[in-house]
DSSP file (Angstrom, degrees, kcal/mol; ACC not computed):
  #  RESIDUE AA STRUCTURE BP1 BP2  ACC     N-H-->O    O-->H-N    N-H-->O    O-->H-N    TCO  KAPPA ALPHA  PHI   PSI    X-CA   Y-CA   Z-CA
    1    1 A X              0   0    0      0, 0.0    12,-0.3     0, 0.0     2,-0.1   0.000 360.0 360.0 360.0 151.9  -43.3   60.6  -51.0
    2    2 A X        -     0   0    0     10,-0.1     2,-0.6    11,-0.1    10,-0.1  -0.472 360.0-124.3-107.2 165.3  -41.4   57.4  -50.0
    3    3 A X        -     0   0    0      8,-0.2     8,-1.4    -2,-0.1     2,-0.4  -0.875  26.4-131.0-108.1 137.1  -38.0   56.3  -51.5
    4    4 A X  B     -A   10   0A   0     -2,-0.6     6,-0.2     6,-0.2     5,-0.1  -0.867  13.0-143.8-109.1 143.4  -38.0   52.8  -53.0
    5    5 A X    >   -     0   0    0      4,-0.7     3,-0.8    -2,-0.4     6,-0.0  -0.149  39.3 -92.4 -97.7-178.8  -35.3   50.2  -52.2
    6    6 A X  T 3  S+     0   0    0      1,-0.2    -1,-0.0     2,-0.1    -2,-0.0   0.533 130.0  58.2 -55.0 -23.7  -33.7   47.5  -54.8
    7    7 A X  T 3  S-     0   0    0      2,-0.1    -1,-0.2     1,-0.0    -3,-0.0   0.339 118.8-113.2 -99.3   0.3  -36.7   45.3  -53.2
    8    8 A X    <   +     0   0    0     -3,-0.8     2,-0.7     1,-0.2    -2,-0.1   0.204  64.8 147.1  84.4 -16.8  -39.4   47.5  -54.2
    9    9 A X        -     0   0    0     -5,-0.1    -4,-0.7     2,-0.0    -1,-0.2  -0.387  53.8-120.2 -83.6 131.2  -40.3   48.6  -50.7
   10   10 A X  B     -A    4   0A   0     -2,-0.7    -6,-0.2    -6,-0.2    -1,-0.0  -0.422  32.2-166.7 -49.6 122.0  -41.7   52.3  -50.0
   11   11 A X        -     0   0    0     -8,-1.4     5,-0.4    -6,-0.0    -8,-0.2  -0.663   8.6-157.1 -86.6  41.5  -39.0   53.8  -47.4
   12   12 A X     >  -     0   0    0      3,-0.1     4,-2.0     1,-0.1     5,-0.2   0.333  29.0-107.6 -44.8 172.6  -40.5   56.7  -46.1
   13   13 A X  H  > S+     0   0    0    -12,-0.3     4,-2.5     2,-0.2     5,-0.3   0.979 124.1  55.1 -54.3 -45.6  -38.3   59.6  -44.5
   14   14 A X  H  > S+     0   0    0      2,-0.2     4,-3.0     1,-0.2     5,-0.3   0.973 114.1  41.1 -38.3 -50.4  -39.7   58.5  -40.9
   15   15 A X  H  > S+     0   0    0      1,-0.3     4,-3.1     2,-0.2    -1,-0.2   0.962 114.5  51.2 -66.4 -39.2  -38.3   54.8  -41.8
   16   16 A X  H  < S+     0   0    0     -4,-2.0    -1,-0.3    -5,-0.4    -2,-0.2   0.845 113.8  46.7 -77.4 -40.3  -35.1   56.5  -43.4
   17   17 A X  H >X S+     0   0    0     -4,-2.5     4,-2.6     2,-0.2     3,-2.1   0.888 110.5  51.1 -51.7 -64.6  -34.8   58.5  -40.0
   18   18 A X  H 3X S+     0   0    0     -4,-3.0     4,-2.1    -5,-0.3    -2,-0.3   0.980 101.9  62.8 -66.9 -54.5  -35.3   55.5  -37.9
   19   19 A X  H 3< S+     0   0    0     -4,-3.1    -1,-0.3    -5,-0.3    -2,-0.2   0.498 110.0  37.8 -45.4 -14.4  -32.6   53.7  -39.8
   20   20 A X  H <4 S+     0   0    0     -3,-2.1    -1,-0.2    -4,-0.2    -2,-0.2   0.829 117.7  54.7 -82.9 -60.1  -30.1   56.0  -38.8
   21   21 A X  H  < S+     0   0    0     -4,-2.6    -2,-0.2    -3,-0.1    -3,-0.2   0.757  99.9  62.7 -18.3 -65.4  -31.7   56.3  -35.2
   22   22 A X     <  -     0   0    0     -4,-2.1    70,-0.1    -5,-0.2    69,-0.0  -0.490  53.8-166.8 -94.0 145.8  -31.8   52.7  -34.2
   23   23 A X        -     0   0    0     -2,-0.1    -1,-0.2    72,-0.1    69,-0.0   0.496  35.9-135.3 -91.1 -12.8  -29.1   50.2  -33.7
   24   24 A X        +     0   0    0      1,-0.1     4,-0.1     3,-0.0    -2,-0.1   0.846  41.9 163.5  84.6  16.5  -31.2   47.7  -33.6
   25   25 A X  S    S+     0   0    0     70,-0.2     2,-0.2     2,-0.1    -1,-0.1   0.709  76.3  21.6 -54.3 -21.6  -29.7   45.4  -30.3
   26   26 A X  S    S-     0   0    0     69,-0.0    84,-0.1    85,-0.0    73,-0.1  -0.905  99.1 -85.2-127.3 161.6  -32.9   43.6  -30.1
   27   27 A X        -     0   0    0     -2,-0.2    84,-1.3    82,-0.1     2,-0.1  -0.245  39.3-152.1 -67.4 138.5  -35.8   42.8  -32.3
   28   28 A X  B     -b  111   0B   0     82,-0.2     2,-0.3    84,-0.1    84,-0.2  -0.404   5.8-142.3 -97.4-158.5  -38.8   45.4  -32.6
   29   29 A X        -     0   0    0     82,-0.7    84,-0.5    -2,-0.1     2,-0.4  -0.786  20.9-105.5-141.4 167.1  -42.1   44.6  -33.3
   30   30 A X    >>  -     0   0    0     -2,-0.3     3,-2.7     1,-0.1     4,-2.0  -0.844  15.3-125.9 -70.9 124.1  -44.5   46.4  -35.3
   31   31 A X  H >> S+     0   0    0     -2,-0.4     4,-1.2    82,-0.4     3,-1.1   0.901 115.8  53.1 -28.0 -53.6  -47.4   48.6  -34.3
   32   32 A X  H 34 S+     0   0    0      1,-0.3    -1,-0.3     2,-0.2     4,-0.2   0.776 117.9  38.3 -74.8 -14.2  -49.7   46.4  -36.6
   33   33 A X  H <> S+     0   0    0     -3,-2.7     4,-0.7     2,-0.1    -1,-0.3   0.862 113.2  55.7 -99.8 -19.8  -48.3   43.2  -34.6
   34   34 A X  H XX S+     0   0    0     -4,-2.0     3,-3.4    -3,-1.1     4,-1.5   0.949  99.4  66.4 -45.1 -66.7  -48.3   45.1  -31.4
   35   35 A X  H 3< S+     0   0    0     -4,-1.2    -1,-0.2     1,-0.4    -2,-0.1   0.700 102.5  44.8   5.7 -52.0  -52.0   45.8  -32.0
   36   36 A X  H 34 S+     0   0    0     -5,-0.5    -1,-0.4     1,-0.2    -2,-0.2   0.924 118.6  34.1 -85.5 -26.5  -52.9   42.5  -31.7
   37   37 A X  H X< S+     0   0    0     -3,-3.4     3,-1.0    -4,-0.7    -2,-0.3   0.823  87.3 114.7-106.7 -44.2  -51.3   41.2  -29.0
   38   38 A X  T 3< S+     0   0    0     -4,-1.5    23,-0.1     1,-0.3     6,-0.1   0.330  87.8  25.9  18.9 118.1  -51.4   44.8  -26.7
   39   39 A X  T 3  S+     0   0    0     21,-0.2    -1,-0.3     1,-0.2     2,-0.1   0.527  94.4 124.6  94.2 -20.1  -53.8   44.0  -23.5
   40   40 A X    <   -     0   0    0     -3,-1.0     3,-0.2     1,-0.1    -1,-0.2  -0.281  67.6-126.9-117.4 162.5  -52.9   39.9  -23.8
   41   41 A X  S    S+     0   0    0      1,-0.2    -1,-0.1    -2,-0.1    -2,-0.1   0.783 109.4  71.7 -49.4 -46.2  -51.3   38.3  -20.1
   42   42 A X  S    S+     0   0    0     -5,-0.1    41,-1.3    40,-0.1     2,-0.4  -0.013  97.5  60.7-114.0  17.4  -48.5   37.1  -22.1
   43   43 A X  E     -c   83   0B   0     -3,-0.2     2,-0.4    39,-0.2    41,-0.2  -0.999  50.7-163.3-132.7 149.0  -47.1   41.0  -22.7
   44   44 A X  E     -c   84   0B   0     39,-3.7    41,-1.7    -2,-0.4     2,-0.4  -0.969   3.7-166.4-106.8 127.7  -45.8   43.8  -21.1
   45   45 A X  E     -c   85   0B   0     -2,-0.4    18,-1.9    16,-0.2     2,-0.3  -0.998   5.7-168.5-121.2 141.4  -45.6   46.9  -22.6
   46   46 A X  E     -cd  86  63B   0     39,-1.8    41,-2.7    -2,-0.4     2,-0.8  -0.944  18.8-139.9-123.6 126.5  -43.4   49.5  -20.6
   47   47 A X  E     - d   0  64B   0     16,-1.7    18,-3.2    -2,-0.3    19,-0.9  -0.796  11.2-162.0-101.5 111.2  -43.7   53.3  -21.9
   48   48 A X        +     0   0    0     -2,-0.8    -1,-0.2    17,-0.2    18,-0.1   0.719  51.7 118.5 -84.2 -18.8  -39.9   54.6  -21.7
   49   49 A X  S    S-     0   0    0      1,-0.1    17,-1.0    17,-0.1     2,-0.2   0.192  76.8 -96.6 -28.8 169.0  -41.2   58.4  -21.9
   50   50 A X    >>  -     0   0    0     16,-0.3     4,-2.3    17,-0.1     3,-1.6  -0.672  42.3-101.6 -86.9 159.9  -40.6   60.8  -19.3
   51   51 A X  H >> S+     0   0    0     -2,-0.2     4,-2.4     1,-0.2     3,-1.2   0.857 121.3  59.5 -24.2 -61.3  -43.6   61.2  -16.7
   52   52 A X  H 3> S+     0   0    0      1,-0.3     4,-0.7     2,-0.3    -1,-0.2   0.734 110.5  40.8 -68.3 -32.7  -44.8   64.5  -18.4
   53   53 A X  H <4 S+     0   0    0     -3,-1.6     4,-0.5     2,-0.1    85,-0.5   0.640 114.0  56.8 -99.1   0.5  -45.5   62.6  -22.2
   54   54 A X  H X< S+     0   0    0     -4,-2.3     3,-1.7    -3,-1.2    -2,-0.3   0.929 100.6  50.3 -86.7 -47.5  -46.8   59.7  -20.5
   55   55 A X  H 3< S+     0   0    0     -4,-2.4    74,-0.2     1,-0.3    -2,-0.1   0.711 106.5  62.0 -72.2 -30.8  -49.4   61.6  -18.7
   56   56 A X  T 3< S-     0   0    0     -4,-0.7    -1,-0.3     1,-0.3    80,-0.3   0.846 128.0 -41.3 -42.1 -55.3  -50.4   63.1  -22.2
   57   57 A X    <   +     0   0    0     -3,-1.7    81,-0.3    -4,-0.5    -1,-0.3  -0.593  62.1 175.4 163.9 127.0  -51.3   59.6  -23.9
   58   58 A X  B     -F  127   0C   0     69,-0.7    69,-4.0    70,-0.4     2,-0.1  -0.776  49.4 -78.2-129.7-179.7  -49.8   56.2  -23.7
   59   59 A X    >   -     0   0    0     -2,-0.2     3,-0.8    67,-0.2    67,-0.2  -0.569  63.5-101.1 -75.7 151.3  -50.8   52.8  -25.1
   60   60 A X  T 3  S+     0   0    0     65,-0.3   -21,-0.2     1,-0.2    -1,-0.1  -0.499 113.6  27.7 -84.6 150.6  -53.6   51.6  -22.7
   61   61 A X  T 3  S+     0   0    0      1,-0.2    -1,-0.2    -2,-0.1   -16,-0.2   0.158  93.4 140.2  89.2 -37.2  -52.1   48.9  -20.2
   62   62 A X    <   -     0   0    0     -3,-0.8     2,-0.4     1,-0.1   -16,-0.2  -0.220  46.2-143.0 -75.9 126.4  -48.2   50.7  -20.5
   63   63 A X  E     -d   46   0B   0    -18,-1.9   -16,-1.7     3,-0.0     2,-0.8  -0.831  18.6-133.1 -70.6 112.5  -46.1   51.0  -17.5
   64   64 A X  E     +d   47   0B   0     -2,-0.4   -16,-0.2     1,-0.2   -13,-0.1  -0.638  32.3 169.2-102.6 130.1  -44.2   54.2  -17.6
   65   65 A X        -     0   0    0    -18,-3.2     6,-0.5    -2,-0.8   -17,-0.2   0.829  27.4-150.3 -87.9 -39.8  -41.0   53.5  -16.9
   66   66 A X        -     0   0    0    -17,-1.0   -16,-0.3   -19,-0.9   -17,-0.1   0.100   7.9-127.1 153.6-155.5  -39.4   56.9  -17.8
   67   67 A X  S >  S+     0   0    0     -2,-0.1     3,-0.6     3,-0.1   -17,-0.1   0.762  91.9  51.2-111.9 -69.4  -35.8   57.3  -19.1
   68   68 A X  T 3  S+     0   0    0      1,-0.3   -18,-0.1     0, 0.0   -19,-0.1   0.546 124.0  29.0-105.5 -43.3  -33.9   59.7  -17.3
   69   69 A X  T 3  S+     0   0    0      2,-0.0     2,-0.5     0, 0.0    -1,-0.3  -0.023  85.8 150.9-126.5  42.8  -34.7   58.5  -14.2
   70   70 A X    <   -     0   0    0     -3,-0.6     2,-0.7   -22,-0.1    -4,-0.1  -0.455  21.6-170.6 -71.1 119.4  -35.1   54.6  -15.1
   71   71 A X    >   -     0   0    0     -2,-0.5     3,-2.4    -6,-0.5     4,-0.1  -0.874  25.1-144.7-134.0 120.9  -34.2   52.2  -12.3
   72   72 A X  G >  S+     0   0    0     -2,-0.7     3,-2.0     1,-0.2    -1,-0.1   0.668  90.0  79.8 -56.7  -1.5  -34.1   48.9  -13.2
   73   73 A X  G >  S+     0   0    0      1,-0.3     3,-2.1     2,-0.2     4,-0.3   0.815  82.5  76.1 -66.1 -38.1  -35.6   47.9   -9.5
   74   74 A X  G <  S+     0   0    0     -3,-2.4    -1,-0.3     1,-0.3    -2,-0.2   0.484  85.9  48.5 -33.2 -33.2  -38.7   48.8  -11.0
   75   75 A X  G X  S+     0   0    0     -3,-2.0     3,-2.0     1,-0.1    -1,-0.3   0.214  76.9 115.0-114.1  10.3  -39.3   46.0  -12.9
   76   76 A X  T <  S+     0   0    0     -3,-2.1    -2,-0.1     1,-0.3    -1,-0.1   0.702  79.0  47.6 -38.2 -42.4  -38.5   43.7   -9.8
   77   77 A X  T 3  S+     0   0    0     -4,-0.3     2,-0.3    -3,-0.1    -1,-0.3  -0.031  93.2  97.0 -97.7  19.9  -42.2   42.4   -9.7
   78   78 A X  S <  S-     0   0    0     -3,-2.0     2,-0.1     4,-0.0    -3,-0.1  -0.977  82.3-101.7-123.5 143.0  -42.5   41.8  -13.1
   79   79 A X    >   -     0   0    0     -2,-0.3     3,-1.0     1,-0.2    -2,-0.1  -0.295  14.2-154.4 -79.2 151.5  -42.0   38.2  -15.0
   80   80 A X  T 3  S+     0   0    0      1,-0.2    27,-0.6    -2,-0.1    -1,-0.2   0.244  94.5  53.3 -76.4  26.2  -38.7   37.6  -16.8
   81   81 A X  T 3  S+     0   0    0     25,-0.1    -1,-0.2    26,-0.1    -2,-0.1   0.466  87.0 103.7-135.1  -4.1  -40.4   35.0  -19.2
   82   82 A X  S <  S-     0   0    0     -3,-1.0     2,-0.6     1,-0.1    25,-0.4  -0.188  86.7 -97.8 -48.9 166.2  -43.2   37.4  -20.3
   83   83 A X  E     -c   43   0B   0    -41,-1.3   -39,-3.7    24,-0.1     2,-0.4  -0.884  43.9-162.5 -57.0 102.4  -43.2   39.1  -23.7
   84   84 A X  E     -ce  44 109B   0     24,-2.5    26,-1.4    -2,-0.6     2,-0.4  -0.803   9.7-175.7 -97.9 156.5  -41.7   42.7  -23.1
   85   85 A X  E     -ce  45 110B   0    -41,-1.7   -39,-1.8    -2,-0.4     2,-0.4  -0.907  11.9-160.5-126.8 159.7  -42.2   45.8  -25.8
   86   86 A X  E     +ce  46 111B   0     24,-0.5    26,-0.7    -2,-0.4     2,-0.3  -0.666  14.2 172.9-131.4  84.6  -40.7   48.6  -25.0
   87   87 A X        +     0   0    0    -41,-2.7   -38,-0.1    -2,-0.4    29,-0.0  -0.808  17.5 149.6-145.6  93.3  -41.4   51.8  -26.3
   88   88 A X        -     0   0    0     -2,-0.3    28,-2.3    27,-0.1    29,-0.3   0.508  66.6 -39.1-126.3-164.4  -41.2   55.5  -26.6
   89   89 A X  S    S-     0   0    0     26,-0.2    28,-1.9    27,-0.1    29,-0.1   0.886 124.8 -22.7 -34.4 -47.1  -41.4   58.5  -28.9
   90   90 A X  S    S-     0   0    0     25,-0.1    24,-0.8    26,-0.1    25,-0.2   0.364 104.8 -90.4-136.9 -21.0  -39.6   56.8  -32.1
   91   91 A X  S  > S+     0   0    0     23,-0.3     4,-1.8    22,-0.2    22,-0.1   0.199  94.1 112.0 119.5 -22.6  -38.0   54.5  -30.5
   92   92 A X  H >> S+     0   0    0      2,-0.2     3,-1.3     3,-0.1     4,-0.7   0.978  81.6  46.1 -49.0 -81.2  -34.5   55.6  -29.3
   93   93 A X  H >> S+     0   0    0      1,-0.4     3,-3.0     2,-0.2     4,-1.1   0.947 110.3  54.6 -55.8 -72.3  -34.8   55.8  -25.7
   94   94 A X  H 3> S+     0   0    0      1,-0.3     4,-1.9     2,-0.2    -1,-0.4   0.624  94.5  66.9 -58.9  -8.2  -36.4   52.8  -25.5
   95   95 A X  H << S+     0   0    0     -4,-1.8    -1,-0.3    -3,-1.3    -2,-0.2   0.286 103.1  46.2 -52.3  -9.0  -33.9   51.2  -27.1
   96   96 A X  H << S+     0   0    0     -3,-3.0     4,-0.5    -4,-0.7     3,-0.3   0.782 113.9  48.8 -82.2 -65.9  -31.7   51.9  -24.3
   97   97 A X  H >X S+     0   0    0     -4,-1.1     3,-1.3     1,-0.2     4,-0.6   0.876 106.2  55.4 -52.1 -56.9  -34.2   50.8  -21.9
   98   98 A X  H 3X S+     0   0    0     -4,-1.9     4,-2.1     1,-0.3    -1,-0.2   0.726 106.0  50.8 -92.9 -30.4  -34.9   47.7  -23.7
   99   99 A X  H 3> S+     0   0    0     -3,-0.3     4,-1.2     1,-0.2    -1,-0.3   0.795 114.3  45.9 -95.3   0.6  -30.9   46.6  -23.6
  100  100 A X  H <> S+     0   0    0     -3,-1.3     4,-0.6    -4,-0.5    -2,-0.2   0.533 111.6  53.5 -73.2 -11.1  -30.9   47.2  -19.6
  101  101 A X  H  <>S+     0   0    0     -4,-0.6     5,-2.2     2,-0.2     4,-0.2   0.884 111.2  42.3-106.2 -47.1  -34.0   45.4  -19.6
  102  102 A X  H ><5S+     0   0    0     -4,-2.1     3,-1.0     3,-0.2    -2,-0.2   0.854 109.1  58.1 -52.4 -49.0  -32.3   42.6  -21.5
  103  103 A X  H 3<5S+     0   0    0     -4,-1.2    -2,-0.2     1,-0.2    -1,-0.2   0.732 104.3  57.3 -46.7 -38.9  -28.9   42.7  -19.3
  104  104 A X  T 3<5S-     0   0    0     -4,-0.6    -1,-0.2    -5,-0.1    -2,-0.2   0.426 129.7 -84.5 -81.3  -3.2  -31.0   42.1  -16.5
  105  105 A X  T < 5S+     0   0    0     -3,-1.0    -3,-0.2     1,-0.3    -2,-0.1   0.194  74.8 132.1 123.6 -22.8  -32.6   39.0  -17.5
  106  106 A X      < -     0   0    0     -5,-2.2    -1,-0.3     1,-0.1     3,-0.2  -0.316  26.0-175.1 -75.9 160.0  -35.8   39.3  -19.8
  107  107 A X        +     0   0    0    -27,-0.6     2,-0.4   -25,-0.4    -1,-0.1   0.649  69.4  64.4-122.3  -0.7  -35.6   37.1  -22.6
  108  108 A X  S    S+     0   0    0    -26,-0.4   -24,-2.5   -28,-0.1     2,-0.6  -0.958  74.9 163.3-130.1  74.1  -38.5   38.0  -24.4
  109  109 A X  E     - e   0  84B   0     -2,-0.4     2,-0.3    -3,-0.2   -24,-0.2  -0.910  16.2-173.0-135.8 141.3  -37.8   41.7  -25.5
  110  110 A X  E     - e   0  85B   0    -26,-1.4     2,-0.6    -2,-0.6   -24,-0.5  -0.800  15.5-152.8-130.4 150.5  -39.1   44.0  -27.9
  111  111 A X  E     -be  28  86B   0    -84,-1.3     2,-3.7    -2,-0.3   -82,-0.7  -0.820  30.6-125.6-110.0 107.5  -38.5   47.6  -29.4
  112  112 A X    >   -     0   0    0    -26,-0.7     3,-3.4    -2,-0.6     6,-0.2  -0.021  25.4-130.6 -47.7  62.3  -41.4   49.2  -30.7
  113  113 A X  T 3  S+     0   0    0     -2,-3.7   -82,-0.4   -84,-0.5   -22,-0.2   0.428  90.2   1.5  -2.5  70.0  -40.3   50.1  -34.2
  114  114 A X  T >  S-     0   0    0    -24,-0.8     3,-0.7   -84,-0.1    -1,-0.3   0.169 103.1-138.0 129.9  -6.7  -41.2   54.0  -34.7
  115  115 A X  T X>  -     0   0    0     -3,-3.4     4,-2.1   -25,-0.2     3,-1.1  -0.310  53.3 -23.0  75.2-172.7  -42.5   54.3  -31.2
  116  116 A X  H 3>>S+     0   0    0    -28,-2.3     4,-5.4     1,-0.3     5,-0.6   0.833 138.4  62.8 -35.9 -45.3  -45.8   56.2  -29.8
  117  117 A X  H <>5S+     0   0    0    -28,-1.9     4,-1.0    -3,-0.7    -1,-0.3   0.728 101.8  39.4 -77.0 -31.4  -45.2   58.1  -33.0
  118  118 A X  H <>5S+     0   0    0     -3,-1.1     4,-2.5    -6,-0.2    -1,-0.2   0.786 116.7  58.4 -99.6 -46.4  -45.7   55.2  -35.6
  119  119 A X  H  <>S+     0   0    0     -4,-2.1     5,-1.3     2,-0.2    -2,-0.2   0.975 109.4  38.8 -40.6 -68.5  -48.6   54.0  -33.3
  120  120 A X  H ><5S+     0   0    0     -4,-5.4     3,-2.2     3,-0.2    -3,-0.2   0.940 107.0  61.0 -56.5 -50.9  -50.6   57.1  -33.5
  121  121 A X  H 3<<S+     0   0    0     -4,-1.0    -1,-0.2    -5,-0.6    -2,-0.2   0.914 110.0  48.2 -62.3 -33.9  -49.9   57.9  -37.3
  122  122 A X  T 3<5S-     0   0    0     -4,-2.5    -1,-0.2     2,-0.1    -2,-0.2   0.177 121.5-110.4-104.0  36.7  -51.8   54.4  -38.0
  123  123 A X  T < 5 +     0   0    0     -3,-2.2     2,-0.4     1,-0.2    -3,-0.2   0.875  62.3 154.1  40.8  75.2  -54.4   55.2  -35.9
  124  124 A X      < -     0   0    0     -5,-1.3    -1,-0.2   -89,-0.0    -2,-0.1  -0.997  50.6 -96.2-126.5 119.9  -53.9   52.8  -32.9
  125  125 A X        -     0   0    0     -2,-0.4     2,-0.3     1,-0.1   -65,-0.3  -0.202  33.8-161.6 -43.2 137.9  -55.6   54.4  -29.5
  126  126 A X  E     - G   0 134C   0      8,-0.7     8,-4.6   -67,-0.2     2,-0.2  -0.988   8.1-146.1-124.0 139.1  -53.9   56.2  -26.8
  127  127 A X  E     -FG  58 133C   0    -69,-4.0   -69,-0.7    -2,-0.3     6,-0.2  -0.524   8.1-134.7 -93.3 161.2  -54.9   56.9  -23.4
  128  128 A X        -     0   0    0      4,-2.0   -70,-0.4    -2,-0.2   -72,-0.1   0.184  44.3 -99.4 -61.2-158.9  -54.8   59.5  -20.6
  129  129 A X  S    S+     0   0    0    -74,-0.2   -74,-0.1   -72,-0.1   -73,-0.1   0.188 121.9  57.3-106.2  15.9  -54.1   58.6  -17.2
  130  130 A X  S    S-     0   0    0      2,-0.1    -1,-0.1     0, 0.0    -3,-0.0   0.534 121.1-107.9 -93.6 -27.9  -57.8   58.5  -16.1
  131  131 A X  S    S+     0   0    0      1,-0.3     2,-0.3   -71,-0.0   -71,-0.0   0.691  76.7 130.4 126.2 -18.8  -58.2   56.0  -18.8
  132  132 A X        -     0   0    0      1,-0.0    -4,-2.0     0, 0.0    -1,-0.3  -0.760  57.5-111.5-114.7 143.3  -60.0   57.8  -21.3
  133  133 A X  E     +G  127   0C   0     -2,-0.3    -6,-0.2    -6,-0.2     2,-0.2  -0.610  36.6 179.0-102.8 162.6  -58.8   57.8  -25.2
  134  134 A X  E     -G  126   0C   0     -8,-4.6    -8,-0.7    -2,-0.3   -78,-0.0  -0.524  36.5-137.1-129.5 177.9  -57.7   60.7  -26.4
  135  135 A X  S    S+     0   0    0     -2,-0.2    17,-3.7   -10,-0.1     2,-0.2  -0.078  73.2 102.0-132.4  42.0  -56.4   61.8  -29.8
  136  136 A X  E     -h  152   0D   0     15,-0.3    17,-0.2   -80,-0.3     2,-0.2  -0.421  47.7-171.6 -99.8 171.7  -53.4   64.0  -28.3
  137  137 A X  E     -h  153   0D   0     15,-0.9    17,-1.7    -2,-0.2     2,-0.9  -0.682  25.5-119.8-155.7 138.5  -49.8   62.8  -28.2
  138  138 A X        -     0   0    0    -85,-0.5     2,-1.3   -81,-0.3    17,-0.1  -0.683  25.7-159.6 -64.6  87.7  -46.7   64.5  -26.5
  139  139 A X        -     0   0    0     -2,-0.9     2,-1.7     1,-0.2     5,-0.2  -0.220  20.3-127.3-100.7  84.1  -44.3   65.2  -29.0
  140  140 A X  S    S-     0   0    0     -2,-1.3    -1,-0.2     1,-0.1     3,-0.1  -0.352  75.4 -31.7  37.8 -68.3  -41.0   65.6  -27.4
  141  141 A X  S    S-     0   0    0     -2,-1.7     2,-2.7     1,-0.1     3,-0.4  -0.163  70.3 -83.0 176.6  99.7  -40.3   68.7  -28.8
  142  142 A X  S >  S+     0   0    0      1,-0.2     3,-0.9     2,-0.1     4,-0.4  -0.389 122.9  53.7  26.5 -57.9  -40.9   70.8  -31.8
  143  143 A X  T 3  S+     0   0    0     -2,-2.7     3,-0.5     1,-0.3    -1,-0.2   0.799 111.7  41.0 -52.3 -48.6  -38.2   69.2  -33.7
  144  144 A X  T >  S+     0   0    0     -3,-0.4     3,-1.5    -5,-0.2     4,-0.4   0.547 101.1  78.9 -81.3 -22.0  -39.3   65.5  -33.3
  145  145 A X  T <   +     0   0    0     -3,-0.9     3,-0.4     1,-0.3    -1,-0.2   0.616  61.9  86.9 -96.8   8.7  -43.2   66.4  -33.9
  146  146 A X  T 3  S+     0   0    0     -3,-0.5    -1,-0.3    -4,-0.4    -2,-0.1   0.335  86.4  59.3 -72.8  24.3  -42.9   66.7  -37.4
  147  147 A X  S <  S+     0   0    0     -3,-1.5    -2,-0.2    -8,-0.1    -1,-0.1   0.616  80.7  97.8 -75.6 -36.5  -43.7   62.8  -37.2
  148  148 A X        +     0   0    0     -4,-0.4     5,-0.1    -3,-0.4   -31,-0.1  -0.376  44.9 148.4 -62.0 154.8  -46.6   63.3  -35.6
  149  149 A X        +     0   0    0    -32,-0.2    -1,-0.2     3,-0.1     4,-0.1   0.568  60.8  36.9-157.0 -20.9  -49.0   63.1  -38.2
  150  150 A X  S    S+     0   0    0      2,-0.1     2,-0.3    -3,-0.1    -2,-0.1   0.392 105.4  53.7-127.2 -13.6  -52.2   61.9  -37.2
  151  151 A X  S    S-     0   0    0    -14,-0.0   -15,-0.3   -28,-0.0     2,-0.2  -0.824  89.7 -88.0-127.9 148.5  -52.9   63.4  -33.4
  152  152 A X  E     -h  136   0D   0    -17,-3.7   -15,-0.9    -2,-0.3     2,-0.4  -0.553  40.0-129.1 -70.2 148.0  -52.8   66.7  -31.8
  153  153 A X  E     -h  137   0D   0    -17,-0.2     2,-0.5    -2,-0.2   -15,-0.3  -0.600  36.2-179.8 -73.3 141.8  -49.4   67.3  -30.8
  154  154 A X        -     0   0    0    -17,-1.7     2,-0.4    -2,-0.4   -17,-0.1  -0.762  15.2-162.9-139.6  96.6  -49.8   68.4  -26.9
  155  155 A X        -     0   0    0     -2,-0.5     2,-0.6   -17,-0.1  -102,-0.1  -0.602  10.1-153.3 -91.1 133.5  -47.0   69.5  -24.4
  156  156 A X              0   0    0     -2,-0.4  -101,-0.1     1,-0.1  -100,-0.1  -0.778 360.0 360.0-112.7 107.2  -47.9   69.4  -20.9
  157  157 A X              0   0    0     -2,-0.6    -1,-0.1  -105,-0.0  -105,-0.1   0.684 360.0 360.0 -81.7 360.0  -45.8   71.8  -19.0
């Protein structure tokens, strides 16, 4: 059950989580606006995971960028005047990634607002890395996959 603000809007605990989570240094986007645009010229979407949850299931199209070993050299061949999203489990890490990504010049930059995780639970496709969708997602780790809600959870060791 969701908590309702002064404004009437349903807050779930995820949203109430994320509100703590995020600082918020750049605008996100939504899944449901992602959705639409996802696949277009005019975006990039870069998957901030490590290797091992990317290989699991990412957004089809996503560059995995990873976290831990993120080097902004990486994104050398890509244009600064594109639309970037940026995105990860909930949103954290890429939210990190997304203000390096910003420091460096893109001007255009977006945080996916809940992550993989908000994606999957409203039943938006994820791929493998052959390509094929799947209805698994990598969720970090025990703690963080009671978000998942919609997908098998899947670790890949």
């Amino acid at each position: 059950m969701g908590i309702f603000t002064a404004k009437g809007q349903n807050v779930t605990g995820f949203d109430t989580m994320l509100g703590v989570m995020l600082n918020k240094a750049f605008p996100t986007i939504s899944s449901d606006s992602l959705s639409q645009v996802v696949g277009s010229e005019e975006w990039i979407v870069l998957d901030a995971r490590e290797p091992a949850e990317y290989r699991v299931s990412h957004i089809a199209g996503a560059l995995n960028v990873g976290y831990e070993h993120f080097d902004l050299a990486s994104l050398a061949d890509l244009d600064l005047s594109k639309n970037v999203v940026v995105y990860c489990s909930i949103g954290k890490r890429s939210e990190e990634i997304g203000e390096k990504i910003v420091e460096a010049g893109f001007r255009h930059v977006f945080n996916l607002y809940g992550g993989i995780f908000d994606w999957t639970n409203k039943g938006y496709a994820v791929v493998d890395t052959a390509g094929n969708e799947v209805e698994q997602v990598h969720p970090y780790n025990a703690v963080w996959g009671i978000w998942v809600n919609n997908y098998e959870k899947k670790y890949e060791p």
